[in-house]
N, C-alpha and C positions, 0 to 999 in steps of 0.2 A: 663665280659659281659656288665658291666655298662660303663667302660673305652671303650668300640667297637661303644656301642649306640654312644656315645658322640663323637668319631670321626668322624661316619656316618653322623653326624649330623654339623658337623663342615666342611668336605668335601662339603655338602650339601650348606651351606653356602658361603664355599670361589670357588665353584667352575664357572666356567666362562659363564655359561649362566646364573647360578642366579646374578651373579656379572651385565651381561650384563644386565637384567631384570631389578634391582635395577637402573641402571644408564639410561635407557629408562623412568623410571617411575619417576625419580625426574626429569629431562628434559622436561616429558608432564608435572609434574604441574609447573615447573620452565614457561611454555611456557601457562599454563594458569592464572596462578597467577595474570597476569596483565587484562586480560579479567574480570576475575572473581573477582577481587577489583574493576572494573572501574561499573561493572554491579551490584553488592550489594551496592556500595554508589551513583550511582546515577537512578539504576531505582526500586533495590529490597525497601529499606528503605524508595525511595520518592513516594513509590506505597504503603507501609504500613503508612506512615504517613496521607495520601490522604485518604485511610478506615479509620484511626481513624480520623481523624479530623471531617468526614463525620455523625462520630455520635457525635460530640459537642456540645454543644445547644448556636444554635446563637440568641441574641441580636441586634435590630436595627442598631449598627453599631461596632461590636464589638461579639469575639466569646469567649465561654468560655468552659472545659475542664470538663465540665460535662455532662457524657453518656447520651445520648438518643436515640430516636428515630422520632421526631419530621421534623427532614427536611428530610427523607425518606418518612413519611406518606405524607408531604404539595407535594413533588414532583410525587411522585406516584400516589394521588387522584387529580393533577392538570392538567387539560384537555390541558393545554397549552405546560405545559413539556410532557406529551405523544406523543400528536400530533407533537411537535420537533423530539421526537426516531422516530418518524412514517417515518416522512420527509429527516432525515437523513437517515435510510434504503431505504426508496424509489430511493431518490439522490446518492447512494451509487450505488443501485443495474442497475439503467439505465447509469449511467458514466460505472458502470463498463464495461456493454455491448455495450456500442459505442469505449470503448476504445478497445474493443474486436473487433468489428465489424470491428473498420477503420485500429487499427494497425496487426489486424495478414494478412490483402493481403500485406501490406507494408516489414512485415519480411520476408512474405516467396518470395515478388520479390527479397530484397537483399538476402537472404539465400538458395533461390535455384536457381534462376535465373541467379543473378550475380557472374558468378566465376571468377571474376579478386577480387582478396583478398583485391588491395591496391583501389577500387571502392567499393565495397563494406565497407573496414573502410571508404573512405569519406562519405556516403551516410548516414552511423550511424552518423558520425561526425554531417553532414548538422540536422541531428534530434532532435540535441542536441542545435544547434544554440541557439535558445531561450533562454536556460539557459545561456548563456553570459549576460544575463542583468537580472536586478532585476525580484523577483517574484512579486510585486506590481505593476512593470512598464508592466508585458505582462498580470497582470490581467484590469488593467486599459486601456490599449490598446484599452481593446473589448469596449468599450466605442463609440470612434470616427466612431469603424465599425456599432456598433447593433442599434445606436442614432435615432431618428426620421427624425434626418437631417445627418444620417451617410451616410457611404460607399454602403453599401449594402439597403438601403431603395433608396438612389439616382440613384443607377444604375438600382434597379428595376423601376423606378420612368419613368428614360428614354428609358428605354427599352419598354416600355408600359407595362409591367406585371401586375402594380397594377396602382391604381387611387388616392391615398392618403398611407401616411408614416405607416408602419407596427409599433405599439405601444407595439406589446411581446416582439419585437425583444429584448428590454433593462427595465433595471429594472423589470425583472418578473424570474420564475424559469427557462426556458429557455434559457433566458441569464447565467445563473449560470453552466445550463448543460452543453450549450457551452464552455465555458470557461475551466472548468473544464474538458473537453475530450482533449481540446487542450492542456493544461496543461499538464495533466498526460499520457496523447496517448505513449509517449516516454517512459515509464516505462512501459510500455505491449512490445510494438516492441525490447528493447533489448534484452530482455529474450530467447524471442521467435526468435529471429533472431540468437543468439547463439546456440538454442538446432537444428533449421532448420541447420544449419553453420556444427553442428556434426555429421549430417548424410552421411552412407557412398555413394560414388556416387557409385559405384558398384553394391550397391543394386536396386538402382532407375533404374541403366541402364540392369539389369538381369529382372528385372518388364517387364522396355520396349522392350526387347526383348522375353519375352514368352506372347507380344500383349496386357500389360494390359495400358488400356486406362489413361489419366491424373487424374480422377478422382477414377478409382479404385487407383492408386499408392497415391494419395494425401487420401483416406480414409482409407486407409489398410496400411502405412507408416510413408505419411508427418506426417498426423495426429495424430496418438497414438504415434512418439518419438518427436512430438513437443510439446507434452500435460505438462512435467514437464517446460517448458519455458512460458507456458499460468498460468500455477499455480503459479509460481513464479511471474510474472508479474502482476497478479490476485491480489498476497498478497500486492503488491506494490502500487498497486493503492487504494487498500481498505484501508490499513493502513493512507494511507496520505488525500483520499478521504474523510472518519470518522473522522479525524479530524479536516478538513477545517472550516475556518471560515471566511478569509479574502477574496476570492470569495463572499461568497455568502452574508455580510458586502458591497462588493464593487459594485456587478452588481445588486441582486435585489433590492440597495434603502430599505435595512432592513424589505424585503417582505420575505423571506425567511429564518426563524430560522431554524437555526440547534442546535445541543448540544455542537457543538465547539463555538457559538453566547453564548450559554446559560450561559458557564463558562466563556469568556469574560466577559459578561455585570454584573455577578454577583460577580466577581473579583471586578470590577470595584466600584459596588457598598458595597466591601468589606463586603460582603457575603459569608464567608470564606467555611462554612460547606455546605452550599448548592452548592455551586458553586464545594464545593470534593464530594458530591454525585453526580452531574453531571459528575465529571470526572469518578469517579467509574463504573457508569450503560456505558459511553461511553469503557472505558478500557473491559467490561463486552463483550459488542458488538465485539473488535474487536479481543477479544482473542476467542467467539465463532466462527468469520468469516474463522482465519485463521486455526482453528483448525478443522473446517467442509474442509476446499482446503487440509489441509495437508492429511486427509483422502482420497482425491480423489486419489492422488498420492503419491506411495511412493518415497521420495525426495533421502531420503538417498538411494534408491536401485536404483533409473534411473539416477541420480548424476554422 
């Protein structure tokens, strides 16, 4: 009896689906192995040393490795670091929606509109332009445009629009919006241009033929299978928006703190613990962000 078990069981073993089984399953970790060491030593470890460092107790110029709780309370009861989270969710929340507002008509001209394939990759292409040159050089651009004696104050100037040079236009938060929609606009449109891109045309054109108007097909179609292309683009632009600093450093003339200014300037002034509580409450924010979009849509099941 005992000699049958242990055959059973050896069969079991050598037979050719768990054989298969076994070699599928060293393959996926052989295939994540390199993932999963590149992301424990550079975001899981430098994301636990950043909480502990965070409770260090720092010294005028100089940190030391004794717990506390001290630059959690000075940053928490200080109206100045508040008002930065306050400002960077504000800033956050209005980029995101312009980047919304101007890039989803832009995906859905190339994604429904344009059905020549090799016109619509140029048109992505053209989107991307920008990112040919440095990211300081297209944030300092805005400059020349938003200046008192720029582009766009002068041509209002001639135009008779206004009587005197528009002083928001630069160095204020405005200028920072701008910039930053322009910036990041291109990380909404490809998302969303790709998920518009996967829909069938069949369906669009069985809509229009049982008389349903542009806007019933665009609220009853475009829109709920482009919705995972808006969420993904959503996360793109928050994750990189939250942590800006070189914007809003460059346009508002250091009118505009953020919590990415915060941990700069306190880097700088080798502010070690403080400057890793700022990262902490920042990383805090934008793991709620994306964990509220991942909620709206399930990724993995519209993927």
């Amino acid at each position: 009896m005992t000699s049958t078990a242990a055959d059973i069981a050896t069969d079991r073993r050598t037979s050719p689906a768990v054989i298969r089984q076994n070699k599928d399953r060293r393959r996926a970790l052989l295939l994540l192995s390199p993932g999963v060491i590149w992301m424990t030593l550079f975001l899981l470890l430098p994301l636990c040393m950043v909480v502990y460092v965070s409770f260090w107790t720092q010294t005028t110029f100089a940190v030391e490795p004794t717990l506390t709780t001290a630059s959690w309370q000075q940053f928490l009861s200080s109206p100045t670091y508040l008002s930065a989270i306050w400002t960077t969710v504000r800033i956050w929340a209005i980029v995101l929606t312009a980047t919304l507002v101007v890039g989803y008509p832009v995906a859905l001209y190339i994604g429904l509109f344009v059905q020549n394939k090799t016109l619509q990759t140029a048109l992505l292409v053209a989107c991307v332009i920008p990112f040919w040159t440095s990211f300081l050089i297209r944030v300092i651009a805005w400059r020349p445009m938003l200046g008192t004696e720029g582009a766009i104050n002068t041509i209002l100037l001639k135009v008779g629009l206004i009587h005197e040079p528009l002083t928001f236009l630069l160095f204020s938060e405005f200028s920072v919006l701008v910039g930053m929609t322009q910036i990041y606009c291109v990380f909404m449109v490809g998302p969303i241009t790709f998920m518009i891109g996967r829909i069938d045309p069949s369906v669009i054109e069985a809509a229009r033929d049982l008389g349903a108007s542009f806007g019933t097909i665009f609220r009853r179609i475009v829109l709920p299978l482009s919705l995972p292309g808006v969420i993904v683009g959503a996360i793109f632009v928050s994750v990189m928006v939250l942590g800006e600093f070189a914007t809003a450093a460059s346009l508002s003339g250091r009118k505009v703190n953020l919590l990415g200014n915060i941990i700069v300037s306190q880097v700088g002034s080798l502010k070690w613990a403080f400057a890793a509580v700022a990262g902490v409450v920042l990383t805090i924010i934008i793991t709620a962000v994306i964990t509220l979009a991942l909620r709206v849509v399930d990724l993995r099941k519209e993927m």
